[in-house]
C-alpha positions as CSV (number, residue, x, y, z in Angstrom):
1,X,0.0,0.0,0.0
2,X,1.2,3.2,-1.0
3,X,1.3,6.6,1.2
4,X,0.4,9.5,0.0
5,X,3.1,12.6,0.9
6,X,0.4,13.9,4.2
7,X,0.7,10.6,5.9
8,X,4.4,9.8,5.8
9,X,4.8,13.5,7.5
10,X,2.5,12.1,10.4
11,X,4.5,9.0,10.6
12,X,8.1,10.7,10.8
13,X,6.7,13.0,13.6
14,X,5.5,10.6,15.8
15,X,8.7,8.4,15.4
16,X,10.5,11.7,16.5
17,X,7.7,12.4,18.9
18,X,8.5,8.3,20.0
19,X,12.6,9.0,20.5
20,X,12.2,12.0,22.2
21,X,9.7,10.5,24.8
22,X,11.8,7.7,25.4
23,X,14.8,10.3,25.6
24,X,12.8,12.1,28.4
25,X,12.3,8.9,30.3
26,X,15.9,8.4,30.8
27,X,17.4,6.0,29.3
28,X,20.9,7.4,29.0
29,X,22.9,6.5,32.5
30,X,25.5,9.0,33.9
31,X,28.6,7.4,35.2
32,X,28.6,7.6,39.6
33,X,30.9,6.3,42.4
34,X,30.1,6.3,46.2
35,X,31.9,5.4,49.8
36,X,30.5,5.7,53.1
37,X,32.6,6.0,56.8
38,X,29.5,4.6,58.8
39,X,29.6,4.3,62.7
40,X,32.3,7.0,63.7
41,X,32.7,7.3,67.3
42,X,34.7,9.2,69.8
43,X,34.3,8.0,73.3
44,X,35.9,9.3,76.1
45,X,38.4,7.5,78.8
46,X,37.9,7.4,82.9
47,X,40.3,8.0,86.1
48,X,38.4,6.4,88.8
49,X,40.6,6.2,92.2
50,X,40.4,3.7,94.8
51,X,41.6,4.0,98.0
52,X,42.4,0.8,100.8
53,X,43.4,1.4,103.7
54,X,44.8,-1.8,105.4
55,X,42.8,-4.7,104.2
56,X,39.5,-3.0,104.2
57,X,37.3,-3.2,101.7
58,X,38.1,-0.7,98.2
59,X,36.5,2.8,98.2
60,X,35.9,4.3,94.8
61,X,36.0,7.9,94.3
62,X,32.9,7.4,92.2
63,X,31.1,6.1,95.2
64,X,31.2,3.1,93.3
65,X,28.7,4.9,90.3
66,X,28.5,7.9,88.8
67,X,31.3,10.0,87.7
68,X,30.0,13.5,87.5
69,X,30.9,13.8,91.1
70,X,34.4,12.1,91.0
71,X,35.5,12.5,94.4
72,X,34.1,10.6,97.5
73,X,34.8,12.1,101.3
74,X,33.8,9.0,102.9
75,X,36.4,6.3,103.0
76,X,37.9,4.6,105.4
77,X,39.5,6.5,108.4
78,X,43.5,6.1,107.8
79,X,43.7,6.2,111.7
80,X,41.5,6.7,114.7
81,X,43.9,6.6,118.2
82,X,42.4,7.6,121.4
83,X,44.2,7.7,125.2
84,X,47.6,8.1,123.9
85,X,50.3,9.2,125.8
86,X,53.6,10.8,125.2
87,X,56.2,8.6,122.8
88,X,53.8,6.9,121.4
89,X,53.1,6.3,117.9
90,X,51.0,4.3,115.2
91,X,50.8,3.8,111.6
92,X,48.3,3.2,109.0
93,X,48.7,1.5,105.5
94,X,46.8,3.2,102.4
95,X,46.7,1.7,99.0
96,X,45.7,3.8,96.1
97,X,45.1,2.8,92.4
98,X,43.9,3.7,89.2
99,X,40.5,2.1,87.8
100,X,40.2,3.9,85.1
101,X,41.3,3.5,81.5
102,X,43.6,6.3,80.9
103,X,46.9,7.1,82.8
104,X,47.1,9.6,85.3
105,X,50.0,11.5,85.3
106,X,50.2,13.0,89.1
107,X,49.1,11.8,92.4
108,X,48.8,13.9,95.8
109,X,48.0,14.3,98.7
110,X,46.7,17.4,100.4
111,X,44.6,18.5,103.8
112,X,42.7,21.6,103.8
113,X,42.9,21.9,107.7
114,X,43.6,20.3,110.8
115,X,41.4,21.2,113.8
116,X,42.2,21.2,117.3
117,X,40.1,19.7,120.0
118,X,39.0,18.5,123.7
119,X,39.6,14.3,123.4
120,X,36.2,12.7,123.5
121,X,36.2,10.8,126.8
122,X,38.1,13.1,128.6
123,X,37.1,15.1,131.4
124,X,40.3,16.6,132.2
125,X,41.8,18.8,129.5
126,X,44.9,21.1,128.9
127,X,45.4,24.0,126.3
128,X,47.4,22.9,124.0
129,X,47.4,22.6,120.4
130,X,47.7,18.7,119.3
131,X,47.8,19.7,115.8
132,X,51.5,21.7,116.3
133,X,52.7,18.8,118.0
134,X,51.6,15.6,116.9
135,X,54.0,14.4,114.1
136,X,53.4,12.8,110.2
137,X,55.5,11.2,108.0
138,X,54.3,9.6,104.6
139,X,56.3,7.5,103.2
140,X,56.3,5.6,99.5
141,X,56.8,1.9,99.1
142,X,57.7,-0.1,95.7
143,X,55.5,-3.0,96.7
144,X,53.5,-3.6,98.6
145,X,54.8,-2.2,102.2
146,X,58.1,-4.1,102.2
147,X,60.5,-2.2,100.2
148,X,60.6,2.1,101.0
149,X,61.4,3.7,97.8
150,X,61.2,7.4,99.2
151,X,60.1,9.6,102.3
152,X,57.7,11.9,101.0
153,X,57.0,13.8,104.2
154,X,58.7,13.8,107.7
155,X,62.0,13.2,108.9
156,X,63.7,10.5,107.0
157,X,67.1,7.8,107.1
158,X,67.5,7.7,103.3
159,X,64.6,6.6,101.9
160,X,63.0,5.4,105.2
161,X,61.1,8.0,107.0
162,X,60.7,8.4,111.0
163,X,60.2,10.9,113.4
164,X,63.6,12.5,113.8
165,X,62.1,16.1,112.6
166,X,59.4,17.4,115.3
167,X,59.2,20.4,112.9
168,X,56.9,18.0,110.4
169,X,53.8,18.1,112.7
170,X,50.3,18.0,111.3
171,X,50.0,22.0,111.2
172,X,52.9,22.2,108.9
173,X,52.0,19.1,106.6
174,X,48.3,21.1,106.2
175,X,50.2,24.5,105.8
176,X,52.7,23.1,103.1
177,X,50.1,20.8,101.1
178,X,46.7,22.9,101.8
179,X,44.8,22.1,98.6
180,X,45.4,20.1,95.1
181,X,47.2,22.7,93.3
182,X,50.5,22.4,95.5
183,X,49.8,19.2,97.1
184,X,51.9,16.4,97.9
185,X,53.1,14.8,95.0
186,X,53.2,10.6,95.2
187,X,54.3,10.3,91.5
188,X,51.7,8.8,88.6
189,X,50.0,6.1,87.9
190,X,49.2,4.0,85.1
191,X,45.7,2.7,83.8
192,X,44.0,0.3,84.8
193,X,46.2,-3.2,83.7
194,X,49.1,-1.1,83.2
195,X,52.6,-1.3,84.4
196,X,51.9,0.6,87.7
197,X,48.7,1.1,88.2
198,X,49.0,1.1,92.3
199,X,50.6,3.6,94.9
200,X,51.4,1.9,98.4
201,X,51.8,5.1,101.0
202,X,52.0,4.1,105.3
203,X,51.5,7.7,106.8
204,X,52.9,7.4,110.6
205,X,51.7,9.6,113.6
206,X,53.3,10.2,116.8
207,X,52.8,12.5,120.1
208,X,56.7,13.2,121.0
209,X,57.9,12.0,124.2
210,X,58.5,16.0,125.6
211,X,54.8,16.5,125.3
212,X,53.5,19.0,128.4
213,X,50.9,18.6,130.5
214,X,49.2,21.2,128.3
215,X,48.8,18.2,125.4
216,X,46.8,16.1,127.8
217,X,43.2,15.2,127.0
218,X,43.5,17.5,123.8
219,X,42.6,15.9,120.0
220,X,43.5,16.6,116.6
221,X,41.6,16.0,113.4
222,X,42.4,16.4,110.0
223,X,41.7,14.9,106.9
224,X,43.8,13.3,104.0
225,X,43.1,13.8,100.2
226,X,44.0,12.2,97.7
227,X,43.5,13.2,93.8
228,X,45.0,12.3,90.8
229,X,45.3,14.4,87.4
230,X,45.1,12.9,83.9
């Protein structure tokens, strides 16, 4: 069958009309390329520090929870001595250590104040202050309190500390070490698994032998901090 000339224009337009649709439909890919860097995390590390004195039970200066408050005032007492006279002297063994996952690079010790007092019990007192005349020493151990590696406080034989300086009394270890910022330094410690995780300290007391009759029935009360810095 032939076409006459007006329907072969009607055929060629709607083939063109035909290419262009499919054209408009997209059948012609672009070239792409795609990676992805899913799951990206940055979490943070902890210093939790636990404190032992003797062979009591751990104290966590998380409370044993949550870290937003990271510092616990209600461990074990390091030593409670009552009816104590002149000469005599006691000692108390602390072990600190690092829980947490990253190192901290500074441990101290500090006491804000030491307060004088009337000795519970007592009905006879003196006047004097127990807290410019009772002694302290701290000393550091390699181990665990067998080997003395260095006298931090007090009077000292080489690395062994004792009470051969009456200067070091609990007035002047509170006026030297009176907050974080210039307190005692014990060294660092590593994370939790590391190499040296653990600090062994013995902090000795003592009422020297020339103590007046002023120093009788009289008490003296401080607290010891310990804090460590990452």
């Amino acid at each position: 069958m032939k076409l006459n000339f007006r329907k072969k224009v009607l055929l060629s337009l709607g083939v063109v009309a035909g290419i262009g649709a499919l054209a408009g439909a997209g059948t012609f890919a672009t070239f792409t390329a795609q990676t992805s860097n899913p799951n990206n995390t940055f979490a943070d590390g902890t210093l939790v520090l636990s404190n032992t004195v003797g062979t009591a039970t751990a104290c966590l200066s998380t409370g044993g929870g949550n870290t937003d408050t990271n510092a616990n005032g209600l461990c074990d007492t390091a030593f409670s001595l009552s009816v104590k006279a002149p000469g005599d002297s006691s000692t108390a063994d602390i072990t600190l250590e690092n829980m947490g996952s990253l190192p901290a690079s500074a441990l101290k010790a500090f006491s804000g104040s030491c307060t004088d007092g009337d000795a519970n019990g007592e009905t006879y007192h003196g006047s004097g202050s127990a807290c410019g005349k009772v002694q302290i020493y701290v000393q550091q151990y390699s181990d665990a309190f067998s080997t003395p590696s260095a006298c931090l406080y007090g009077g000292a034989t080489g690395a062994t500390c004792n009470f051969s300086d009456a200067t070091k009394t609990l007035t002047t270890f509170v006026t030297a070490y009176p907050n974080v910022g210039s307190g005692l330094s014990a060294g660092a410690l590593t994370a939790a698994g590391g190499g040296s995780p653990k600090a062994w300290v013995r902090v000795g007391v003592k009422l020297p032998a020339n103590a007046d009759n002023s120093y009788q029935g009289r008490s003296a009360s401080l607290a010891l901090n310990w804090h460590i810095t990452q």
